[in-house]
Backbone as numpy.savetxt, mean C-alpha at the origin, in Angstrom:
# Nx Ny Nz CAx CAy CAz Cx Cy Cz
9.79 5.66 -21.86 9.59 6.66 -20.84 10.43 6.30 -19.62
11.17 7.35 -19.50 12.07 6.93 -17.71 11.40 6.63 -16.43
11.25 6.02 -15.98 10.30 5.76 -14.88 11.05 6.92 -13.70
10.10 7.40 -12.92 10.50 8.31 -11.86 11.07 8.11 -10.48
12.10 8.07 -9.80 12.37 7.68 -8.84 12.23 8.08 -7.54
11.79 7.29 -6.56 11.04 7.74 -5.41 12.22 7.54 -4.24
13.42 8.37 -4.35 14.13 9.28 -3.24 13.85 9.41 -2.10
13.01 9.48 -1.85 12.51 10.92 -0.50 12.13 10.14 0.11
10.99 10.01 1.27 10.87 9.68 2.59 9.64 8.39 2.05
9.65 7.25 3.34 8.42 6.79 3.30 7.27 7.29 2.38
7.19 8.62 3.24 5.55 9.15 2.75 5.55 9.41 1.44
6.24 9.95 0.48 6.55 10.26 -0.77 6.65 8.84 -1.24
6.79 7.61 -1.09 6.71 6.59 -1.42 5.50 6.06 -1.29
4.75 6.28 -0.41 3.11 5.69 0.00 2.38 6.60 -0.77
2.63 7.91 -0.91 1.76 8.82 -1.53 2.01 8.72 -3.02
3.30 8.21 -3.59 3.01 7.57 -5.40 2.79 6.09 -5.51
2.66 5.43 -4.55 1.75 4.31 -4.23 0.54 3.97 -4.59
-0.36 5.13 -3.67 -1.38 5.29 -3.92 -2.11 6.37 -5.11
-0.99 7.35 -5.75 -1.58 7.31 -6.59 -1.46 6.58 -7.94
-0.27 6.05 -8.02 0.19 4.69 -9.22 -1.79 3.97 -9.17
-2.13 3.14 -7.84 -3.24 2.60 -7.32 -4.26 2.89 -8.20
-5.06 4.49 -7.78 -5.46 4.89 -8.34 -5.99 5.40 -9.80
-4.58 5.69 -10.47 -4.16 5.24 -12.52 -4.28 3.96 -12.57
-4.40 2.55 -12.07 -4.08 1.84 -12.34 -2.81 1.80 -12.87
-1.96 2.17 -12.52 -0.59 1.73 -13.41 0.43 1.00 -12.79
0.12 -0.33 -12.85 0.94 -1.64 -12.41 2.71 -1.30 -12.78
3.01 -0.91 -13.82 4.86 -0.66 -13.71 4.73 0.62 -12.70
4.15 1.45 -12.34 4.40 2.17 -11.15 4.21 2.17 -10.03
3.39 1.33 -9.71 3.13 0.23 -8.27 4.42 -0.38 -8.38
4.87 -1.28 -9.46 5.79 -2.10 -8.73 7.45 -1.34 -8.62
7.64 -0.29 -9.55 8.16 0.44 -9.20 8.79 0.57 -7.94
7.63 0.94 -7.04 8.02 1.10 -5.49 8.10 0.36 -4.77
8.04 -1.15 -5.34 8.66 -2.28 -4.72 10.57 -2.11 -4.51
10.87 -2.94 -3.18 12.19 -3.18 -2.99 12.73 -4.50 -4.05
14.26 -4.29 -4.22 14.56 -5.70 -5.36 14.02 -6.28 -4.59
14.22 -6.95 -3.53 14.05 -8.08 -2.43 13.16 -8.93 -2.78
13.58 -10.45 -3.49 12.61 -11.20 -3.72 11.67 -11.66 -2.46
12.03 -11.25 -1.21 11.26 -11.12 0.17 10.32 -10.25 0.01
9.90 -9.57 -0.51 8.88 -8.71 -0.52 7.23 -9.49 -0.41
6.11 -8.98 0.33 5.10 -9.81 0.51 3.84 -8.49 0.24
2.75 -8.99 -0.08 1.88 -8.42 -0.31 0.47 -9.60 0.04
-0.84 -8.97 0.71 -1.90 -9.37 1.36 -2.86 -8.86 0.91
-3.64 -9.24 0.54 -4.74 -8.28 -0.35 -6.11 -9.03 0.80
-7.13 -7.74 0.62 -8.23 -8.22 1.81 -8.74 -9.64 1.18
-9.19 -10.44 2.30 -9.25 -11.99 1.98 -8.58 -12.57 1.46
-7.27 -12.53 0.92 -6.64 -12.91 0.04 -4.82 -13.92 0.14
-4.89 -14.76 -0.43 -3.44 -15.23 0.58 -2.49 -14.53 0.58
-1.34 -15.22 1.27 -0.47 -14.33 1.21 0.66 -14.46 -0.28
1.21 -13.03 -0.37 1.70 -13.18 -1.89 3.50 -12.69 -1.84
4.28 -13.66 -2.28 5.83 -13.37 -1.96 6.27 -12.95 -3.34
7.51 -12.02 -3.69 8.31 -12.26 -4.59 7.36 -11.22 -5.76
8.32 -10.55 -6.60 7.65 -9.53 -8.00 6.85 -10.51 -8.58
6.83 -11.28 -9.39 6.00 -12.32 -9.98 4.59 -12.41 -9.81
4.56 -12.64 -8.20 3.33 -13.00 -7.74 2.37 -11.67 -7.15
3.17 -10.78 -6.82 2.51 -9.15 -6.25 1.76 -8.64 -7.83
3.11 -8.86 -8.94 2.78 -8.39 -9.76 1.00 -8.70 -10.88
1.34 -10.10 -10.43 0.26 -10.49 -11.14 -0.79 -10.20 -10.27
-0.80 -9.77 -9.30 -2.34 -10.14 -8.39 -2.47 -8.60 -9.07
-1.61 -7.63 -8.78 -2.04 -6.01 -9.76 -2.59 -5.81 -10.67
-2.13 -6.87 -11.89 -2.56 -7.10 -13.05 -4.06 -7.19 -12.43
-4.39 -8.36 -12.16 -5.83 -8.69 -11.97 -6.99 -7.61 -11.12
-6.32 -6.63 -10.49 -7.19 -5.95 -9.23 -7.23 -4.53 -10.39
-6.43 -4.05 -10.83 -6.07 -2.94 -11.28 -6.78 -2.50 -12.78
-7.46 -1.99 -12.98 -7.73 -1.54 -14.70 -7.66 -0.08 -14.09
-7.39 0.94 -15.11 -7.54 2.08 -15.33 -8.86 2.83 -14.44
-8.67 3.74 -13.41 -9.90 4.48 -12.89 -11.23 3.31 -12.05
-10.82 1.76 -12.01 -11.53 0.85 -11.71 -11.48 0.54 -9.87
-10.38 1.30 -9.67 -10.10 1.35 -7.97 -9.68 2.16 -7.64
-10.39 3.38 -6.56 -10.39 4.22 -5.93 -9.82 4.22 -4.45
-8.21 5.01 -3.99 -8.05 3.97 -2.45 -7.50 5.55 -2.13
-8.26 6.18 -1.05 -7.70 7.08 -0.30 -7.56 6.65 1.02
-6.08 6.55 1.14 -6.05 6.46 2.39 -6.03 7.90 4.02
-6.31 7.42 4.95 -6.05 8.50 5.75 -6.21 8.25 7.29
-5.50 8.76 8.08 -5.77 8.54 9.82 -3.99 7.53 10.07
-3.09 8.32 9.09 -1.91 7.85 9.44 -1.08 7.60 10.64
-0.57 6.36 10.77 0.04 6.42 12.03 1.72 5.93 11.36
2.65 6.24 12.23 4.21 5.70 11.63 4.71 5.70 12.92
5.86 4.84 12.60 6.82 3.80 13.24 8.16 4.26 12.41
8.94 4.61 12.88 9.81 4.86 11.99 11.54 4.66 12.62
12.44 4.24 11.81 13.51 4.25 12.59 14.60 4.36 11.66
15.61 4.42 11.47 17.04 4.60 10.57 16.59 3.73 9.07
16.27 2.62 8.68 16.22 2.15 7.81 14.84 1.07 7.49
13.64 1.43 8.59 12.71 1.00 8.10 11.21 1.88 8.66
10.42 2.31 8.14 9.19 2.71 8.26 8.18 1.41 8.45
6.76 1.40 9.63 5.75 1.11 8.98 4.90 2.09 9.49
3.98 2.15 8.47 2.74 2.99 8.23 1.27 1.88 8.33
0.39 2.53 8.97 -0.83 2.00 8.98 -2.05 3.32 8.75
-2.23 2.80 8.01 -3.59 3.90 7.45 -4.85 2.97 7.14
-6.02 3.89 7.66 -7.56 3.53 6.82 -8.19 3.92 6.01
-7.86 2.60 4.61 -8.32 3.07 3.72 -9.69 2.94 3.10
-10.15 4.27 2.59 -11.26 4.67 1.77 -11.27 4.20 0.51
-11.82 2.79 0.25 -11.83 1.78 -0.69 -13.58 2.09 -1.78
-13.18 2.14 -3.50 -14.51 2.69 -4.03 -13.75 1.72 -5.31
-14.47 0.42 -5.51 -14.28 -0.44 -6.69 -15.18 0.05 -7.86
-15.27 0.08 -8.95 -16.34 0.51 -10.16 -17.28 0.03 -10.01
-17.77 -1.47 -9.62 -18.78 -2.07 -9.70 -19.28 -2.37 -8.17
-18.91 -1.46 -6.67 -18.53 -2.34 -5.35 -19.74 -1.18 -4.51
-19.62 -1.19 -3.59 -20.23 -0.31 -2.53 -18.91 0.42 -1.69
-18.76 1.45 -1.48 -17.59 2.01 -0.45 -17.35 1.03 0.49
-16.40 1.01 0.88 -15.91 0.08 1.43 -14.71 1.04 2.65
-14.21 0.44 3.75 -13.03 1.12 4.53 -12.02 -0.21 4.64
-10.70 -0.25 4.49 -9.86 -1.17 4.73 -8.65 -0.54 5.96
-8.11 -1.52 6.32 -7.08 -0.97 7.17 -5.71 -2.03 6.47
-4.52 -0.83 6.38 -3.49 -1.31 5.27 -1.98 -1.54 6.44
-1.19 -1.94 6.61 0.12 -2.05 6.83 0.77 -2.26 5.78
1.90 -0.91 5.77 2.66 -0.78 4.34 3.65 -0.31 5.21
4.91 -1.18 4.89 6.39 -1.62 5.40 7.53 -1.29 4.22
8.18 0.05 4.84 8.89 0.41 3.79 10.80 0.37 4.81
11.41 -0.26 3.53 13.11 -0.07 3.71 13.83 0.81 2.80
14.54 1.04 3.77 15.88 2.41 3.25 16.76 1.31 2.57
16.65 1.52 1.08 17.60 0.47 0.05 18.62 1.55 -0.35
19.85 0.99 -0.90 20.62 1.86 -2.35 20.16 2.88 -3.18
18.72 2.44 -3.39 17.56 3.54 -4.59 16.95 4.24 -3.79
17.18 4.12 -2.22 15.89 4.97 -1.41 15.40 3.81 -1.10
14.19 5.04 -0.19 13.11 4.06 0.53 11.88 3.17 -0.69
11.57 2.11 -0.37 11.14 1.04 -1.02 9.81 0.43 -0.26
9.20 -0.08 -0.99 8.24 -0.92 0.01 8.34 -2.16 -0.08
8.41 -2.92 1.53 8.67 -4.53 1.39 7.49 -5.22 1.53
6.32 -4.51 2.33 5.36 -5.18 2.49 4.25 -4.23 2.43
2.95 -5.00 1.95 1.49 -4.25 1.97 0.33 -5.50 2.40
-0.01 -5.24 3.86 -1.25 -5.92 4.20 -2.27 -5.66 4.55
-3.65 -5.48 4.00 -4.53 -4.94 3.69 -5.41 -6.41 4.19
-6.65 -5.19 5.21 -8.01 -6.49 5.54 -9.13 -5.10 5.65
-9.83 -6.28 5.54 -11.53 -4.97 5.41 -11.50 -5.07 6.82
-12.13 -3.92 7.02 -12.42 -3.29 8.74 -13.83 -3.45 8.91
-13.87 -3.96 10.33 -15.59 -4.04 10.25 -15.97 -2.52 10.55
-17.44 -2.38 10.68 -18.36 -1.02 11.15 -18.34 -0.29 10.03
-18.27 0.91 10.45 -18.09 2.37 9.91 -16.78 3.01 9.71
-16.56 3.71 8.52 -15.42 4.30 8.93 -14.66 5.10 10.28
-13.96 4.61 11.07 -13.74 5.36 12.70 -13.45 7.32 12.02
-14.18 8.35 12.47 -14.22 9.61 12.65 -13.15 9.80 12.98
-12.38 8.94 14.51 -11.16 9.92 15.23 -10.15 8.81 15.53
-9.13 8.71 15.18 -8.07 7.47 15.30 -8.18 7.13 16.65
-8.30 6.02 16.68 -8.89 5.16 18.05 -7.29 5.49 19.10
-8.02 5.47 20.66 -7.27 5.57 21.31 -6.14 4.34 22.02
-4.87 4.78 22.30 -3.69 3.23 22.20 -4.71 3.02 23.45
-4.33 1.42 22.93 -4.74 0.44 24.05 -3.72 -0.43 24.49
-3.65 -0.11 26.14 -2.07 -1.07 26.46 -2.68 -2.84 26.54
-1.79 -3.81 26.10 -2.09 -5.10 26.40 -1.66 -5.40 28.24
């Protein structure tokens, strides 16, 4: 089967992201990885993970078929000539878990193939899911 290529913008990249996520289907998650053996991935509690090898296998392990549910939503972007980041809160539903909300940073580059993702860091959010995207706070 030809695998499908993700062209188009950031969001068209986060949005077959998450639904690859969703199928469980690990060659289409990594898919939307950049070559870049720099690539990093963070899973909630979890160390940090460099290089296809190691993203790949943590997929293997998180991922079965219909076993993880991740809608994300309350998008914010950063965007500039050759790199996106996106931060969304995600609506986390494991098979065996209680709902859950996470908050994700997903870091995408403008490669040769299109936009790509270099990074995904994901931590559980405390409270409740926030209703209305919180207001900027200057430091």
């Amino acid at each position: 089967m030809k695998k499908k290529q993700h062209n188009g913008s950031p969001a068209e990249v986060e949005a077959a992201f998450y639904d690859a996520l969703n199928r469980g289907d690990v060659d289409a998650v990594m898919a939307l990885w950049a070559d870049d053996e720099e690539i990093v991935c963070v899973h909630p509690h979890g160390a940090r993970l460099i290089g296809h090898r190691a993203i790949r296998a943590s997929w293997e392990m998180l991922l079965e078929p219909g076993s993880l549910q991740i809608h994300p939503s309350q998008l914010h972007e950063m965007h500039n000539l050759m790199s996106a980041v996106h931060t969304v809160v995600e609506g986390a539903t494991a098979a065996a878990g209680e709902p859950q909300h996470l908050v994700a940073t997903n870091v995408y580059v403008k490669t040769p193939k299109g936009w790509r993702m270099a990074a995904h860091h994901v931590s559980a959010a405390p409270g409740p899911v926030p209703v209305d995207p919180p207001s900027p706070v200057l430091h």
